[in-house]
N, C-alpha and C positions, 0 to 999 in steps of 0.2 A: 504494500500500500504506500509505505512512506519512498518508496523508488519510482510510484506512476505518479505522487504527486509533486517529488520534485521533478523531475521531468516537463510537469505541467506548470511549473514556477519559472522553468528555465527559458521557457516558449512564452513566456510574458503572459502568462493565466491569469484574469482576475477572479475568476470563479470557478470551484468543481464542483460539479454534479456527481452522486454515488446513490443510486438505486438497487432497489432489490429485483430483476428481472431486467437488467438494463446495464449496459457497459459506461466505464467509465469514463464522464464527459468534461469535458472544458472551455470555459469562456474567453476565447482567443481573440483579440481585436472587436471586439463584442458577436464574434459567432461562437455556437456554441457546438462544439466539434468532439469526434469521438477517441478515445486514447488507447483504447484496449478492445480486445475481439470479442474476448468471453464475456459473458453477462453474470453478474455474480445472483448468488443467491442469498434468499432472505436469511438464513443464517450466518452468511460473511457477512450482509451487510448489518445486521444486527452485531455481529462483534465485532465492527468496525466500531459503529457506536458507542458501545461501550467502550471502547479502547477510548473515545475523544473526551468521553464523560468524567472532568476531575474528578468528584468524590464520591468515595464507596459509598456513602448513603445514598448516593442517585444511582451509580451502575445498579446497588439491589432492587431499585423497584422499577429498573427498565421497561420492564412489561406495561406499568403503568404508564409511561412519559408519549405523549400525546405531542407536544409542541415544544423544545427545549432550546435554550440559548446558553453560549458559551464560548471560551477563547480555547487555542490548542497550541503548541507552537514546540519545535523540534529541532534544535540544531543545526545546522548546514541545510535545512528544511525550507522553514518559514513561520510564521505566524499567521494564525486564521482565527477568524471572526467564524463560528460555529452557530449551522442550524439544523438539529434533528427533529424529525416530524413522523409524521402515518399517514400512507397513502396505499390504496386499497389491502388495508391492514399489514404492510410492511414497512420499514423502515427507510428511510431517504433523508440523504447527509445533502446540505450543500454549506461549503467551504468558500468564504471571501476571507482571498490574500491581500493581510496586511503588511508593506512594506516594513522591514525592520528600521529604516532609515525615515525623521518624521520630514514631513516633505514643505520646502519653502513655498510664496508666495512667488517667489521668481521660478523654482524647478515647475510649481505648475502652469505656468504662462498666465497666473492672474493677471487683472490688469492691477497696475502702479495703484492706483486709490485705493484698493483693500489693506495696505498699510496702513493710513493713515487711520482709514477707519476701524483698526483692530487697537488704535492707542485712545481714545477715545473715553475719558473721565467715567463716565455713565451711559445708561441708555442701555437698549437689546439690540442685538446686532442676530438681525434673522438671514438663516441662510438655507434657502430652500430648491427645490428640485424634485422630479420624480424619481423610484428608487433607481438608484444605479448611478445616478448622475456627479458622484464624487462631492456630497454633502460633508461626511466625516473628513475626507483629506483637506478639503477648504476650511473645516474649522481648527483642524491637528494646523495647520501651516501658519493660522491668525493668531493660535497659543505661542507656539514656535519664536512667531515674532516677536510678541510680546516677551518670554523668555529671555529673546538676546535683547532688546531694547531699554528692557524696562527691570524694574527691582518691585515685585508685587509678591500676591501671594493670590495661588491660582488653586482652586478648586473645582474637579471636574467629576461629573457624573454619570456611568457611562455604564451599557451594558450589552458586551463588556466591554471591557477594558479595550481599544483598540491599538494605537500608538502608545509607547512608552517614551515620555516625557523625563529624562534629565533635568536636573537642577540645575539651571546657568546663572543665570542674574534674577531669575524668578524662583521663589519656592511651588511648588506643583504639585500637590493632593491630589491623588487619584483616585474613587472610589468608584468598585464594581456594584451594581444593583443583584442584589439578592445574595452578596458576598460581605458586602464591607455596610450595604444599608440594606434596610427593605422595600424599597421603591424610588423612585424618582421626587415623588412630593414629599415623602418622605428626607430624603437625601439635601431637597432642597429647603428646607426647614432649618433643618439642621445646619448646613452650609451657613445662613446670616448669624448663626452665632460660633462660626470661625476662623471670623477676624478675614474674611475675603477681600481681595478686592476686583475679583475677575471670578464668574462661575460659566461654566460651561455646563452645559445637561444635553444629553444627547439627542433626545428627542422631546418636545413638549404635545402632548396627547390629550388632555382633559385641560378645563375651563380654569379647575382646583390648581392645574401646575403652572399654567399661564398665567394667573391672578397671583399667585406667592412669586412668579419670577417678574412681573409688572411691579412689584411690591418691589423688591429687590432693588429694580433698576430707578425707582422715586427711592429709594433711601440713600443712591449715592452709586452702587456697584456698578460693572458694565456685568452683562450677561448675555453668550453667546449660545443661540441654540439652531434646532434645525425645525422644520414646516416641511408636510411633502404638497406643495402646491407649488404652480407653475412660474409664476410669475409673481414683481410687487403686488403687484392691484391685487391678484387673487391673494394676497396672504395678508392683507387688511383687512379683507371681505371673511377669511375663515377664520381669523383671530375673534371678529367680533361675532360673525357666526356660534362659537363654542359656546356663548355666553347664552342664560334663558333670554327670551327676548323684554322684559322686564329690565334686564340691566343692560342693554346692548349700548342704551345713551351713555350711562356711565363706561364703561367698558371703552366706547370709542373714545369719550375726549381723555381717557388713562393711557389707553393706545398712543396717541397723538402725543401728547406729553413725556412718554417713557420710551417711545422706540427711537433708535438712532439710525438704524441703517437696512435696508431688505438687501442683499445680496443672492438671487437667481442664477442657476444655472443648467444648461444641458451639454451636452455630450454629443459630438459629431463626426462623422468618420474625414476623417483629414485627407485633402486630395491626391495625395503620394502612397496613399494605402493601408500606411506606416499608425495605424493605433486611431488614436482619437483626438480631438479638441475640443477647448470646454467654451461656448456660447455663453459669456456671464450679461445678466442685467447688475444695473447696482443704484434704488435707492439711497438717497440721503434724507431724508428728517430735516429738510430746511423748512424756515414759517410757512412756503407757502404747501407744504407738501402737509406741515401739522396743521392746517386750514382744510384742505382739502378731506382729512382721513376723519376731523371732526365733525364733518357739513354730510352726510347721506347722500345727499342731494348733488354734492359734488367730487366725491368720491372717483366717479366714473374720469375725472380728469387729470388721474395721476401720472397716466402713461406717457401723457403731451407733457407733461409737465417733469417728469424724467427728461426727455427728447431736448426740451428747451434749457434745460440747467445742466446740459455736460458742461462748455466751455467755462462756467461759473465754478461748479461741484464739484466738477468728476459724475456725474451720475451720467449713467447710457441706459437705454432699451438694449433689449436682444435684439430688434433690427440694424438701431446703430452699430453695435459689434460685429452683427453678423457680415454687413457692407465691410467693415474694417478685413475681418477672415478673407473674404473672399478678393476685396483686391489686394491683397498680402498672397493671397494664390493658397493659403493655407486652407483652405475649403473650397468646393467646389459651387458655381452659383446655382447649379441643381438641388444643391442638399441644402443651402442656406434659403433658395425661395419654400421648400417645404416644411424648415424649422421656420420660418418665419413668423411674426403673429400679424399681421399685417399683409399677406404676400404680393395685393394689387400694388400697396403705396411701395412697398418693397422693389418692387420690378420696375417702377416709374422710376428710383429716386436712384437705384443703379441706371439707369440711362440719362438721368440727369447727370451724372459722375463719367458719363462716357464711356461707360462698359456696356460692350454689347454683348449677351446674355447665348445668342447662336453661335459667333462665335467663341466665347468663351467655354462652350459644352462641350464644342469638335475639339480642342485645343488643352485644356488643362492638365489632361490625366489621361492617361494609356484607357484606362478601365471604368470614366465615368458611369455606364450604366448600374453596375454593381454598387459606384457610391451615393447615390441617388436616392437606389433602394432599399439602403442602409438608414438613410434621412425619415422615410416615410416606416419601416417594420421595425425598427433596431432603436431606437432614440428612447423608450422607454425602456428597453430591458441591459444598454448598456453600461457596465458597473465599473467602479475603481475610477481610477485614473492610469488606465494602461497607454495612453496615448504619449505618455512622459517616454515611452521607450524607442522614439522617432531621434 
């Protein structure tokens, strides 16, 4: 086992698949490809299982374990982000490879403005995506920074544990959910009375964990977490969405007041073949954006109002990025008018820029059609950040 999966580490894997009736698969450049002939069976892959499972008190009630989360990691191996499950009453591993090395704001191609916004006194800095789109590594690379920049005291809540964070110029508490606390609301409770000054939580799920990490960020903290929605706007609308609709008024103008930054992103196959690129949007929390997220009614004008405060902010749309990728030749204009959120004003405002879009398709890439249709099937299910391997 531990010889097909490094194997599959070495081929730039960000994902293995391990079923019971099914050979063993890997997520290569975001396909998901086959590594071996045999199919194993529900009994390997049951003591696979167990072999990933830390503690005896969990390997003995195996039988029981329905949905399980966990870290795993093996020497000259790697480190995995661990999930065991049941499907048609057998066992099924899938493994996300975490980099041993935590990954900068430069190795990932962010843009320049995500520094500044990881130094940032107060405020929540949301960083969102659907799964796969390299949420964890963008927030591991904004601690990172923070680490070497600054002299804090960082507390993170994670499950699990993903990146292993050194102590540099920041001190850095790490605690696993269901190891070191019992929950996330939990964990962040606790957190404001230890002396924080930076929390990270891995993901914010319920109204209860959103309201103590809004809390957090009016007492002073900054607080970095994740949202799986697509875009700014949409993570305005589901932050306050969480709420009953009785407190939704309050809720919004705490929103307004406590968030500092939306940071958005996707995932897209890079025109040379070579892995992926990350498509980032990047609110800022200037007045007229906390005007905006306060007013219902005006809400719907955040997007314009992104578009029109780069030169000022730093903030972009994914269509402004996406223009950026593509005349940098780093994306293809076929896979950036399908990620588009916009694709008509999109395709206008590349021909205002003088790119011609026909020729641009005969021209970029050996292999356009295949990346194309990477943009359109693939954009959700691509994970990591394998594209750093170009």
């Amino acid at each position: 086992m531990e010889r097909i999966i490094k194997a599959a580490v070495d081929r730039g894997a960000s994902d293995l698949h391990i079923k019971a009736g099914d050979v063993f698969r890997a997520r290569i450049d975001g396909k998901l490809v086959p590594l071996t002939k045999q199919a194993l069976t529900p009994e390997q892959t049951k003591a696979i299982a167990a072999r990933l499972i830390p503690t005896e008190e969990d390997r003995e009630r195996i039988d029981k374990i329905h949905d399980y989360d966990c870290s795993w990691g093996v020497p000259g191996v790697g480190r995995f982000r661990v999930n065991i499950l049941r499907q048609r009453s057998s066992f099924m591993i899938v493994l996300r490879v975490i980099p041993f090395e935590v990954p900068t704001v430069e190795k990932l191609q962010l843009p320049r403005a995500l520094a500044g916004i990881a130094e940032a006194e107060r405020g929540m800095i949301l960083v969102t995506g659907v799964t796969g789109s390299g949420k964890s590594s963008t927030m591991a690379a904004l601690v990172n920074h923070l680490n070497t920049a600054q002299s804090k005291h960082i507390v993170t809540l994670e499950n699990p544990i993903e990146f292993l964070h050194r102590d540099i110029r920041c001190s850095i508490t790490q605690r696993e959910i269901g190891v070191d606390t019992d929950s996330f609301k939990t964990g962040l409770r606790a957190a404001l009375r230890q002396d924080p000054d930076v929390i990270m939580i891995g993901e914010m799920r319920d109204a209860e964990t959103i309201d103590t990490a809004m809390k957090a960020a009016e007492t002073g903290h900054l607080l970095i977490s994740t949202l799986h929605t697509a875009d700014a706007q949409t993570t305005v609308n589901r932050v306050i969405a969480m709420f009953p609709p009785e407190e939704q008024g309050v809720a919004r103008v705490r929103l307004a007041e406590s968030l500092h930054a939306v940071v958005s992103q996707r995932l897209l196959p890079r025109a040379d073949g070579k892995g992926r690129a990350a498509a980032v949007e990047i609110m800022i929390a200037t007045p007229l954006i906390r005007d905006l997220i306060m007013d219902e009614a005006q809400t719907g004008g955040i997007r314009d109002a992104i578009a029109e405060g780069r030169d000022q902010y730093g903030m972009q749309t994914f269509d402004q990025h996406l223009q950026d990728l593509v005349l940098a030749k780093t994306i293809t204009y076929e896979v950036a008018l399908a990620a588009s959120t916009r694709p008509n004003d999109f395709d206008l405002k590349m021909r205002t820029l003088g790119h011609d879009s026909h020729k641009a398709s005969g021209a970029q890439t050996p292999a356009p059609e295949p990346a194309a249709a990477g943009a359109s099937s693939g954009m959700n299910t691509h994970s990591g950040y394998d594209f750093l391997g170009s």
